[in-house]
BAGUDREN-184155 format. One record per residue: x, y, z of N, C-alpha, C, O in turn; residue number from 1. Coordinates in steps of 0.02 Angstrom, whole numbers, m for minus. Example, Ala and Ser with C-alpha at 12.3 -4.5 7.8 and 13.67 -1.06 7.14 Angstrom:
BEGIN
- 660  m284  390  615  m225  390  660  m165  390  712  m166  423  1
- 642  m112  354  684  m53  357  645  2  394  670  57  402  2
% end
This chain:
BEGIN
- 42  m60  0  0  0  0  44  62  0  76  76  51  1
- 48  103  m59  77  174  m52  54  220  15  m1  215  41  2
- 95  257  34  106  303  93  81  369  77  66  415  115  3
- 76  362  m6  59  438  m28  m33  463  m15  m78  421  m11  4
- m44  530  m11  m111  548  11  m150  498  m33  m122  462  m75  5
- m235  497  m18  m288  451  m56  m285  477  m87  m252  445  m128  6
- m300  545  m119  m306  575  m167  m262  576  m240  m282  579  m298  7
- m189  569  m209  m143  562  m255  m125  478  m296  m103  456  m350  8
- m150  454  m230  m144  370  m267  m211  358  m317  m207  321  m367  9
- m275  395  m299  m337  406  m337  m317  426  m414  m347  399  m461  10
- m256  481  m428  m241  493  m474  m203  459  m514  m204  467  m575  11
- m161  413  m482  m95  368  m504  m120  304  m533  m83  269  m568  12
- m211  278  m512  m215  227  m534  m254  243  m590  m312  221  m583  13
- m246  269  m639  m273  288  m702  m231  254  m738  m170  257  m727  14
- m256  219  m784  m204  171  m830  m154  220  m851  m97  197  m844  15
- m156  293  m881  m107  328  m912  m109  391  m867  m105  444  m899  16
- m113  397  m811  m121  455  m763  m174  510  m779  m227  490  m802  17
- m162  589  m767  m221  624  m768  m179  698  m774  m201  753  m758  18
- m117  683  m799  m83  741  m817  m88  801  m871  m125  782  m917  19
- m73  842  m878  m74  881  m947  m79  847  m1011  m121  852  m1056  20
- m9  798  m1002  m11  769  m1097  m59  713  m1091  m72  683  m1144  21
- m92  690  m1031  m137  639  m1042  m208  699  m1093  m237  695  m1147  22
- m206  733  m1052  m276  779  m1052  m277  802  m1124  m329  814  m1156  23
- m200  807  m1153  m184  838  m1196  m223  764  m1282  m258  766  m1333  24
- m190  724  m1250  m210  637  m1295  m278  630  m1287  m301  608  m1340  25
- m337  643  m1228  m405  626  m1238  m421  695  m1279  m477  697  m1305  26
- m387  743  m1287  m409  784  m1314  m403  756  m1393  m454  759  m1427  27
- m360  737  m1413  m351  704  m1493  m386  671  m1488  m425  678  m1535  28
- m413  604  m1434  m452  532  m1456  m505  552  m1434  m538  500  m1428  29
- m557  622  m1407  m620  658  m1411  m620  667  m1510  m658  635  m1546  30
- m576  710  m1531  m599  737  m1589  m601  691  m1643  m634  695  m1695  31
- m540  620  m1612  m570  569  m1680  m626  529  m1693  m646  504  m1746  32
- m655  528  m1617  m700  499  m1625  m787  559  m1612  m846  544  m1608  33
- m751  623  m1610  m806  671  m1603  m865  628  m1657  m912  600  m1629  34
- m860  627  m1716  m932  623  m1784  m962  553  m1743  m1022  542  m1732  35
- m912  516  m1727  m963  447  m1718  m1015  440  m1633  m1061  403  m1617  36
- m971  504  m1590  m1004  516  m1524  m1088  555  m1537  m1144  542  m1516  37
- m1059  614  m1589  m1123  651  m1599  m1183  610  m1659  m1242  611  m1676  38
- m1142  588  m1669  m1226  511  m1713  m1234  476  m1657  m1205  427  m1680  39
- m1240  469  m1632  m1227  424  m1555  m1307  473  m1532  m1367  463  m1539  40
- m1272  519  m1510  m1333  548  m1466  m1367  573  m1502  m1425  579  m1480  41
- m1353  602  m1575  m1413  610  m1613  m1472  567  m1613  m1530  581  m1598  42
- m1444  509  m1636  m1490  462  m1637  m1521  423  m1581  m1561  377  m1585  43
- m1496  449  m1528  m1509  422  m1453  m1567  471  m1441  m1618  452  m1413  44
- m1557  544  m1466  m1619  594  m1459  m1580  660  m1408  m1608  708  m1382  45
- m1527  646  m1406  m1498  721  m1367  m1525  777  m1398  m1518  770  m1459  46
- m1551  827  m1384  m1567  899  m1411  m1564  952  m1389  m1552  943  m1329  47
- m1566  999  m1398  m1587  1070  m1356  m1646  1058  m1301  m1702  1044  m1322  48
- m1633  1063  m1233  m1663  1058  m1182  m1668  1000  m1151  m1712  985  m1110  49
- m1604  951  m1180  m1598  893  m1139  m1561  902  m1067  m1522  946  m1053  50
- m1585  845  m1023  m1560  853  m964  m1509  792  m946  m1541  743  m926  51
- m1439  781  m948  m1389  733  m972  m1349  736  m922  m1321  788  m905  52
- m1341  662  m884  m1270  642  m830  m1234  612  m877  m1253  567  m913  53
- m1154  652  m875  m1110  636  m893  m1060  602  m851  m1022  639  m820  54
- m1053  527  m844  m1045  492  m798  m955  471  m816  m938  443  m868  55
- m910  490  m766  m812  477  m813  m823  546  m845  m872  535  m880  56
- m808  606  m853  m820  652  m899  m753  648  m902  m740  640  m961  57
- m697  650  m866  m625  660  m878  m629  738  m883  m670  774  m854  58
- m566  761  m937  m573  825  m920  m628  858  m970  m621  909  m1005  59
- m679  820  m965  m727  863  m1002  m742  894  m1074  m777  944  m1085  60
- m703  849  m1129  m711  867  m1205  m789  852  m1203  m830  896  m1211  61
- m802  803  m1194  m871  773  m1223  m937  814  m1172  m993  826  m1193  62
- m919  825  m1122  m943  878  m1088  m977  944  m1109  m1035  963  m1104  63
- m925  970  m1133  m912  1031  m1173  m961  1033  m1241  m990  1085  m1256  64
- m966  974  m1280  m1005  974  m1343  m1080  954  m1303  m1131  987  m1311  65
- m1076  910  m1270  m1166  926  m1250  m1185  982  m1226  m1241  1004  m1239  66
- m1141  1015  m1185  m1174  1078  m1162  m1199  1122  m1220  m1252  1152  m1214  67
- m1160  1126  m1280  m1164  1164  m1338  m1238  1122  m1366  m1287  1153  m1386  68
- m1236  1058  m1363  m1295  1014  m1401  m1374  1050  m1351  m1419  1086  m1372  69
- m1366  1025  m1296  m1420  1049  m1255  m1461  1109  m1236  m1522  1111  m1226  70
- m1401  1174  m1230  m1420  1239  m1250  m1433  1281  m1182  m1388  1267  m1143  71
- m1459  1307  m1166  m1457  1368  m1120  m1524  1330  m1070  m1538  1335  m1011  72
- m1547  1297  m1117  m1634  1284  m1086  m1626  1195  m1058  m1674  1166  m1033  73
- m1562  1162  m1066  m1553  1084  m1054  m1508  1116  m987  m1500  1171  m960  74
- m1484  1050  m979  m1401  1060  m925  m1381  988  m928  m1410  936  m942  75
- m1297  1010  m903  m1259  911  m915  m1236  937  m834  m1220  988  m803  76
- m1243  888  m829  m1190  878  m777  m1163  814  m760  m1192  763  m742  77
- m1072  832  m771  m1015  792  m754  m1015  746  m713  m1053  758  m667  78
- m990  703  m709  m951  666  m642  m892  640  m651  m883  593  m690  79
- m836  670  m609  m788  637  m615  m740  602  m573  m788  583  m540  80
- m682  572  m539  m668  545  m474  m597  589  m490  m576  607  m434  81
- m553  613  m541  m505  641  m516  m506  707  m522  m534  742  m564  82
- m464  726  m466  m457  766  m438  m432  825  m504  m470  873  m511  83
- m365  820  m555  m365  842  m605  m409  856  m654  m427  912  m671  84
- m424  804  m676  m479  811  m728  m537  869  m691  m535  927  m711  85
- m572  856  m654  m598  888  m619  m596  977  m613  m643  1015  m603  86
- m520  993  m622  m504  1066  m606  m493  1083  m666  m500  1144  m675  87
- m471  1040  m736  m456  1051  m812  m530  1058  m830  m548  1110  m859  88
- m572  1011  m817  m654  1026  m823  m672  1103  m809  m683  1151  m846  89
- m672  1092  m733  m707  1176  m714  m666  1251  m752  m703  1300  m761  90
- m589  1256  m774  m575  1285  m793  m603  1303  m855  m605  1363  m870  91
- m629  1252  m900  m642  1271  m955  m724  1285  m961  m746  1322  m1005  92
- m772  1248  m909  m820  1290  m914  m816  1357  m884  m858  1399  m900  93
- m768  1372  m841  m761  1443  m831  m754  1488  m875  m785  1541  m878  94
- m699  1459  m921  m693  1504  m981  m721  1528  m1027  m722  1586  m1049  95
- m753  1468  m1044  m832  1469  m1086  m899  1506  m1055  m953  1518  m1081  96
- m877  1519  m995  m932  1580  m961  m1029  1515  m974  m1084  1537  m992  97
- m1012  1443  m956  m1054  1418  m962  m1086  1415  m902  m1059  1402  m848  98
- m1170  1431  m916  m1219  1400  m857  m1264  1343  m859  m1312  1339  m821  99
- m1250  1306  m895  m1293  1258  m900  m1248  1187  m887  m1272  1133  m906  100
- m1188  1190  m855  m1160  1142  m846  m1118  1127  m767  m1066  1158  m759  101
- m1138  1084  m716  m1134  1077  m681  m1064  999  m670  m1061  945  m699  102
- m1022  1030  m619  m945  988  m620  m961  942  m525  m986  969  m476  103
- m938  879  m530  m957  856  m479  m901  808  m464  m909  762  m504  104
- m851  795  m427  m788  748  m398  m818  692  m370  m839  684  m312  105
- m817  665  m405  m880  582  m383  m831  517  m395  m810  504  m451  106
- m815  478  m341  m794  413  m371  m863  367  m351  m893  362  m297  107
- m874  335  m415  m938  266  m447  m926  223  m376  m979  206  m351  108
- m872  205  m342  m864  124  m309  m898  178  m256  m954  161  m238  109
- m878  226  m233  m919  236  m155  m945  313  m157  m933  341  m103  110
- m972  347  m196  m995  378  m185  m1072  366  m226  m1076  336  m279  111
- m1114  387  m199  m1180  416  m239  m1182  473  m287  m1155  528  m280  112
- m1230  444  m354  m1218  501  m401  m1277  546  m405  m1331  519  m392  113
- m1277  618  m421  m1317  664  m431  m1394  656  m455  m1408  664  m515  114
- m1441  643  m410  m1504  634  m442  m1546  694  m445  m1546  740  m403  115
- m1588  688  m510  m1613  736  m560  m1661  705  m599  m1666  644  m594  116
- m1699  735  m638  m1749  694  m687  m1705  701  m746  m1707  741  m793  117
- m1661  649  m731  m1618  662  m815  m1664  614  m877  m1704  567  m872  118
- m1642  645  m923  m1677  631  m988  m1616  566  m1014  m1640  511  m1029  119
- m1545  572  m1018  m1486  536  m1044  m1450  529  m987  m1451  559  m933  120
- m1401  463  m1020  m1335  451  m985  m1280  452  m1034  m1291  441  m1093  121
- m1217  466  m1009  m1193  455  m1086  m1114  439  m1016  m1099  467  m963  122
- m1090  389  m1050  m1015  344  m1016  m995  307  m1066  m1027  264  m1096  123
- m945  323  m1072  m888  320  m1111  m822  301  m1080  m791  341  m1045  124
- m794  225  m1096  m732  209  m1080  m717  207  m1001  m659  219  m985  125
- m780  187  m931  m791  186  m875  m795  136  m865  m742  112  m844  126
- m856  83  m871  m869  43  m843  m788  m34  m853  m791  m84  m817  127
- m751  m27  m887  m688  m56  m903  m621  m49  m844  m576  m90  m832  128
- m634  13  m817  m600  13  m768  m619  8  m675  m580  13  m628  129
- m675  m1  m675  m708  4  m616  m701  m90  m603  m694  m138  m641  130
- m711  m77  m506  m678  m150  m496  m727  m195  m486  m717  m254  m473  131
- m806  m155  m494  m872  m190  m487  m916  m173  m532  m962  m136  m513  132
- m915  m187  m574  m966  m182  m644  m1052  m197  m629  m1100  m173  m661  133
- m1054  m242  m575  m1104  m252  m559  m1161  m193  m504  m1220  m179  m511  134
- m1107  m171  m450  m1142  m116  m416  m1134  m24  m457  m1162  27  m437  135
- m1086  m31  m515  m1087  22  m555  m1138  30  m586  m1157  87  m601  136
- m1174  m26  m604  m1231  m42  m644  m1301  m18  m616  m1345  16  m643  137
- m1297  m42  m561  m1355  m58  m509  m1350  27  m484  m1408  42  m474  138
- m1306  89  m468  m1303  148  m471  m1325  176  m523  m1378  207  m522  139
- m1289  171  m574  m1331  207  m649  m1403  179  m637  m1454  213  m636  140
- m1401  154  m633  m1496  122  m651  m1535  150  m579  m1595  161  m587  141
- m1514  161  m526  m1544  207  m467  m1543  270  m469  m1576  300  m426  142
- m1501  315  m529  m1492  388  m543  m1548  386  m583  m1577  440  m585  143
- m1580  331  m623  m1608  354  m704  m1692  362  m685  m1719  318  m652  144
- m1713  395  m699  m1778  384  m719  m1827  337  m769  m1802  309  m818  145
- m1885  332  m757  m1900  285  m800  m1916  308  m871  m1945  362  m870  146
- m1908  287  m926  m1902  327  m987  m1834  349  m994  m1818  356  m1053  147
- m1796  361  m959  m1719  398  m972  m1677  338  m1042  m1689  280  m1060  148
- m1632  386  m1059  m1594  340  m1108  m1517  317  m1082  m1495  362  m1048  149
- m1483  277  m1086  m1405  279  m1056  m1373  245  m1139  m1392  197  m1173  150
- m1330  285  m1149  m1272  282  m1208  m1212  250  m1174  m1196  271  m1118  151
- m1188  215  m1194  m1108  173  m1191  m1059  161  m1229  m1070  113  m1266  152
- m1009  185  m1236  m961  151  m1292  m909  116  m1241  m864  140  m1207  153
- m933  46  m1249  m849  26  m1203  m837  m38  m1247  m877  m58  m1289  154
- m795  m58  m1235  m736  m103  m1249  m781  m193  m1284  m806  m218  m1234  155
- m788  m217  m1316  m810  m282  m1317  m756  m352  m1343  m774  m411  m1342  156
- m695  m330  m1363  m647  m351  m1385  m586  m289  m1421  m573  m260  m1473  157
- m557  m295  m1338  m483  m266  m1350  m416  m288  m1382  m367  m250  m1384  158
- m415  m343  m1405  m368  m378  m1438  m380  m394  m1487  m342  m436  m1513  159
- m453  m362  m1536  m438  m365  m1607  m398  m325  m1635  m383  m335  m1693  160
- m360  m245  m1587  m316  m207  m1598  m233  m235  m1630  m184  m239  m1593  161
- m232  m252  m1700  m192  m284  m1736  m175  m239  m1776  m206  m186  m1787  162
- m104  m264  m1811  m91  m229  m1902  m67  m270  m1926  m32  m312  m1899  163
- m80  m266  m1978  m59  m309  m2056  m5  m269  m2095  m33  m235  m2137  164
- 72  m260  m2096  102  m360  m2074  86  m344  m2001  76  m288  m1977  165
- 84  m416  m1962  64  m413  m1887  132  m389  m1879  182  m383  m1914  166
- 112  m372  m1804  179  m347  m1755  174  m386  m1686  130  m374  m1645  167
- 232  m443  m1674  214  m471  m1639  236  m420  m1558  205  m425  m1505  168
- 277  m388  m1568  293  m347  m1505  230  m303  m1474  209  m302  m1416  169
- 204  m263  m1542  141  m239  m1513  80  m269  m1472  43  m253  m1426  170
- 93  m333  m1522  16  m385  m1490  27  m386  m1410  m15  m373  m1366  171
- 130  m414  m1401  113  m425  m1347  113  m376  m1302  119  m402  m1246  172
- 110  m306  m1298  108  m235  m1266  35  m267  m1250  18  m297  m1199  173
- m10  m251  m1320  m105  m264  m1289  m113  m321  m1243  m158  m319  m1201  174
- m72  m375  m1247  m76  m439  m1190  m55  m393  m1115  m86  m412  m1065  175
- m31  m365  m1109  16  m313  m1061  m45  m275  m1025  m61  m278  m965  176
- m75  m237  m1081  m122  m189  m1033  m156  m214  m1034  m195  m186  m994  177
- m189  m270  m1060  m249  m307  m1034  m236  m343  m966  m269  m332  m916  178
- m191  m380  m970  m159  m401  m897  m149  m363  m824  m149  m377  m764  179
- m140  m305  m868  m131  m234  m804  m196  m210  m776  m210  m198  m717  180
- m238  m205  m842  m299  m189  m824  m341  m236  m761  m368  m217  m709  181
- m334  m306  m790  m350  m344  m740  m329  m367  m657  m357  m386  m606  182
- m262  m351  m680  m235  m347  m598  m264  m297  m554  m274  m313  m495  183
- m283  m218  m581  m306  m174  m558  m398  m189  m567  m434  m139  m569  184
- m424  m248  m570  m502  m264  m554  m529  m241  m628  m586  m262  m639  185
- m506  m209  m671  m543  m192  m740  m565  m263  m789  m551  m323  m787  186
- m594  m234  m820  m605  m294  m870  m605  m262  m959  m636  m211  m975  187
- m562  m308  m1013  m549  m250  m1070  m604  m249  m1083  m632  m196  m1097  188
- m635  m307  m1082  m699  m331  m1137  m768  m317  m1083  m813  m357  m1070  189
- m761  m266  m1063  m817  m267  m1012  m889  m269  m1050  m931  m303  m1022  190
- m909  m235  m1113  m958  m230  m1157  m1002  m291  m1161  m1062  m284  m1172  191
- m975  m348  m1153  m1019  m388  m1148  m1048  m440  m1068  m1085  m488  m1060  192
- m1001  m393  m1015  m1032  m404  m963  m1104  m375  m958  m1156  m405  m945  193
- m1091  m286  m975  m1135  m240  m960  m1205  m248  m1003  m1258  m224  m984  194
- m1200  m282  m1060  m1275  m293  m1079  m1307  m323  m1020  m1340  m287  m982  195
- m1299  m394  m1007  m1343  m415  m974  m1352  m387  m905  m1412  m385  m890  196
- m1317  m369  m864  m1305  m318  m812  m1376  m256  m801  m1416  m241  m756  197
- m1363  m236  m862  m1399  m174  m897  m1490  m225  m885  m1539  m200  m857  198
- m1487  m277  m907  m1552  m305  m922  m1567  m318  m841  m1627  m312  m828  199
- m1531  m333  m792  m1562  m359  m747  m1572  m299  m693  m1596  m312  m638  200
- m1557  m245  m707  m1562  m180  m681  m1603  m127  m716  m1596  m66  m721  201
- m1664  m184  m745  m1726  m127  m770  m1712  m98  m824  m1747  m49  m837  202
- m1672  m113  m860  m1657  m68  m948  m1657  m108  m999  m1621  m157  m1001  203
- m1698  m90  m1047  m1687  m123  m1128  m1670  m97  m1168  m1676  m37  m1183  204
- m1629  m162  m1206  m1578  m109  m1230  m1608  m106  m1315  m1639  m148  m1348  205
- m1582  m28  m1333  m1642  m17  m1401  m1598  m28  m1465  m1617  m42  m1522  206
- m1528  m15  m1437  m1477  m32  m1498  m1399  m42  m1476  m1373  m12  m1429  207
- m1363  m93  m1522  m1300  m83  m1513  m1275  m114  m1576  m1299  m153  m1617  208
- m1220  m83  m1570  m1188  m57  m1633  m1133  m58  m1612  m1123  m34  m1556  209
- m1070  m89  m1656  m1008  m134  m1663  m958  m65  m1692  m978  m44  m1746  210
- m901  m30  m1665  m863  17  m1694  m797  0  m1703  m757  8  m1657  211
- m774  m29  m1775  m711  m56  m1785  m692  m27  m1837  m736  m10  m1877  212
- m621  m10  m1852  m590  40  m1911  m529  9  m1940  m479  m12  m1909  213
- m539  10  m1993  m483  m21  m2034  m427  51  m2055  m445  85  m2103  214
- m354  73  m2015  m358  153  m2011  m284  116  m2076  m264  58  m2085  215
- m269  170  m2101  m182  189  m2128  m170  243  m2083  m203  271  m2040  216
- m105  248  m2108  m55  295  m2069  m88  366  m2071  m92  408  m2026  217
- m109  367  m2133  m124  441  m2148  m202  478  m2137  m228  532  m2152  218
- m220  419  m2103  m302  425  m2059  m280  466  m1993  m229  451  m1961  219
- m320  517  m1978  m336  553  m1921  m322  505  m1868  m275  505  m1828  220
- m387  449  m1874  m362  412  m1806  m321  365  m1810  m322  329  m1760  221
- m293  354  m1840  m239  299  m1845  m193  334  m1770  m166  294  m1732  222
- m191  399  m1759  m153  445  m1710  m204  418  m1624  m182  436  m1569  223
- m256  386  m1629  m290  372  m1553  m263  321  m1528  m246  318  m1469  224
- m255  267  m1577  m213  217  m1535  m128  216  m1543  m89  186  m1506  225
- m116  242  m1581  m37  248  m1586  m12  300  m1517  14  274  m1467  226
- m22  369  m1521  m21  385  m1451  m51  363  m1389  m44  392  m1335  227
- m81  315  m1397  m110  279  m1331  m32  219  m1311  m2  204  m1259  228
- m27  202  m1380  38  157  m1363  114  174  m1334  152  135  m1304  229
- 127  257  m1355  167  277  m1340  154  284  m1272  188  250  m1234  230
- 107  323  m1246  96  329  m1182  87  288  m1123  93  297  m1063  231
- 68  229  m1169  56  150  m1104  130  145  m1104  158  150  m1050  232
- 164  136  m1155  234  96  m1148  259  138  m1081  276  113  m1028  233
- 256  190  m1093  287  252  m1038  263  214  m965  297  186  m922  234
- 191  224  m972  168  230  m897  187  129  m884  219  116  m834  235
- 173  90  m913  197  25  m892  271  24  m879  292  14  m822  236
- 301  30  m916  385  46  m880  387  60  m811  423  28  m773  237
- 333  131  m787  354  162  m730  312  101  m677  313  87  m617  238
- 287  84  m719  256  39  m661  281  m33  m657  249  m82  m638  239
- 347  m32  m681  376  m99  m664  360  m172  m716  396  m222  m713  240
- 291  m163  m769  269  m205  m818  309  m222  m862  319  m283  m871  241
- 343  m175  m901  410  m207  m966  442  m171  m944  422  m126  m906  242
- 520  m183  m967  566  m154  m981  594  m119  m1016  554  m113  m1063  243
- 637  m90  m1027  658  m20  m1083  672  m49  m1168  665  m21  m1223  244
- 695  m121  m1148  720  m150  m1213  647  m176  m1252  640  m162  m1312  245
- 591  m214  m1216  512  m215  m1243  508  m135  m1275  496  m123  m1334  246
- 519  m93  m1232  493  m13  m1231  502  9  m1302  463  40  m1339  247
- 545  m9  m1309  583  13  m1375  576  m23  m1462  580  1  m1518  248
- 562  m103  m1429  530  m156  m1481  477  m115  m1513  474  m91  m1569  249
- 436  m113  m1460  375  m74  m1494  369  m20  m1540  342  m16  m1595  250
- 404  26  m1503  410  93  m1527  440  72  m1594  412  101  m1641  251
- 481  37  m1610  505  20  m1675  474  m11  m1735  486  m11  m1795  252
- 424  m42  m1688  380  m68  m1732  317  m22  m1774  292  m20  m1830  253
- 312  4  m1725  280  75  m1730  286  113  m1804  257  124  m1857  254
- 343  122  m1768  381  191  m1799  402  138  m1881  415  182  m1922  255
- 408  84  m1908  420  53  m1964  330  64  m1997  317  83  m2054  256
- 289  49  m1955  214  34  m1966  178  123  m1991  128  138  m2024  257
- 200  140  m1977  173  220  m1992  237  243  m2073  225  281  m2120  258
- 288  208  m2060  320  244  m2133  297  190  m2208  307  199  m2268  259
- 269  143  m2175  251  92  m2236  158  106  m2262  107  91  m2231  260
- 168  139  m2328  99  159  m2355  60  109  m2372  13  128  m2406  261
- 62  38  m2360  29  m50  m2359  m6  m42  m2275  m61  m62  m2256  262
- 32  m15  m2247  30  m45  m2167  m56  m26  m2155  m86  28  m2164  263
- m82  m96  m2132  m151  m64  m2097  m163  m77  m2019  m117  m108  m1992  264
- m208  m62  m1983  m218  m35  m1915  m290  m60  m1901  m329  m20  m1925  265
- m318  m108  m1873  m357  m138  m1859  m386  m136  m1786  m370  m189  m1758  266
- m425  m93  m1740  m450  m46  m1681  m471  m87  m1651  m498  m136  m1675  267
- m462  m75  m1579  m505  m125  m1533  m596  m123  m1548  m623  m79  m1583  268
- m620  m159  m1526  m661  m166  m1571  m731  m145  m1490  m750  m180  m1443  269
- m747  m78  m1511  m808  m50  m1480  m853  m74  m1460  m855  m132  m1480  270
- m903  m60  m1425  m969  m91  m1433  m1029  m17  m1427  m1022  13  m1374  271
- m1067  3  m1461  m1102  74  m1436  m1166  9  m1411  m1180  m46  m1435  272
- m1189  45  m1360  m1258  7  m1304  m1301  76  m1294  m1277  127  m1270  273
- m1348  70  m1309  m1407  119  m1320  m1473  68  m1270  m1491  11  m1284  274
- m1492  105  m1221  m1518  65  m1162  m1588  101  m1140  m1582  162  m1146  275
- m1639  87  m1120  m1687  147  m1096  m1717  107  m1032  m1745  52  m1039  276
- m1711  131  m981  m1722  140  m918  m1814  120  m896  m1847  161  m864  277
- m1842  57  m916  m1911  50  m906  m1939  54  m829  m1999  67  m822  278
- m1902  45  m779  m1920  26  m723  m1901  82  m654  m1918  66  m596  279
% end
């Protein structure tokens, strides 16, 4: 058990921490996947005068566009457990001189979340790292109203994340953070815990929809998981997982895989869960 404050170990167990250049990378893997978030809630029914818990907001990209989606006459409000994200959040609705968006320091395992007659849920890339999927569940579904909608994009197979030619160093990095993930109670593939989860906690689910990308080098996002790789290698090093000489396999592999105009990039493979709250 670290000696350091709760707060600071709260921050340290983030698979890639909660620093600037982290904040700086969800800021790139918000905008690559911005078009496919906003069909998401389009078609989920987000609008002007929706009322939306944003459940993991991190530092608040996706935050930021519902408030703009919802309008003066809706409101979102955040939840987040670190402490960073948290103050990168409020800064920027400060800036934005926004009132319709409300910031809340919430951790899912023990705290209670903000109840409201919300209309949406929208979580993204949460339920994967939490160490009880089951009482995370059983919370969302005690915030929701009946009629409410809950949106999901998480994980249903993290190790279809491949390239053609394969790279066997990379594969075994994704064996790495899946392993890490799990030691720390996560699960990659949580997506197909949470359907049925979802069903036995009063919600049916109205759609889901499979998000996999065949990227090249010269694709926008081909840059979400490649800087995700740079940055795990980093933070697994510090945490004792590989060594400098793995560290570097990769990166090489990498770095050959981005100069070859053949090379393709094959994404962990999404799951979007579109759910409505009957009970």
């Amino acid at each position: 058990m670290s000696n350091a404050p709760l707060s600071d170990q709260l921050e340290g167990d983030y698979i890639l921490g909660t620093n600037d250049e982290e904040i700086d990378r969800l800021r790139l893997q918000h905008r690559v996947w911005r078009k496919h978030v906003l069909s998401a809630w389009k078609r989920a029914g987000i609008s002007n005068g929706s009322r939306v818990l944003d459940v993991g907001a991190g530092p608040g990209h996706a935050t930021l566009d519902l408030a703009e989606i919802v309008g003066a006459t809706g409101n979102v409000v955040a939840v987040e457990r670190s402490r960073n994200f948290v103050r990168a959040l409020d800064q920027a609705v400060a800036t934005r001189r926004l009132t319709n968006v409300a910031v809340h320091q919430i951790d899912l395992m023990t705290d209670e979340l903000p109840q409201a007659a919300w209309d949406f849920l929208w979580c993204r890339w949460v339920a994967m790292f939490v160490e009880d999927p089951v009482l995370v569940t059983k919370k969302l579904a005690a915030a929701l109203p009946a009629g409410a909608i809950a949106i999901f994009h998480e994980y249903a197979q993290y190790d279809t994340w491949r390239f053609s030619p394969r790279l066997p160093a990379q594969e075994e990095f994704i064996r790495k953070v899946i392993g890490n993930w799990r030691s720390n109670g996560g699960d990659s593939d949580v997506a197909l815990r949470l359907l049925p989860l979802l069903n036995e906690n009063g919600f049916a689910i109205r759609a889901t929809t499979p998000l996999i990308f065949t990227l090249r080098s010269s694709d926008e996002m081909w840059q979400w998981p490649i800087t995700f790789i740079r940055s795990g290698l980093a933070r697994l090093e510090q945490l004792g997982v590989i060594d400098r000489r793995f560290r570097r396999e990769v990166e090489r592999e990498c770095d050959e895989a981005e100069q070859n105009a053949n090379a393709l990039m094959l994404t962990p493979l999404v799951l979007e869960i579109v759910a409505e709250k009957l009970r």
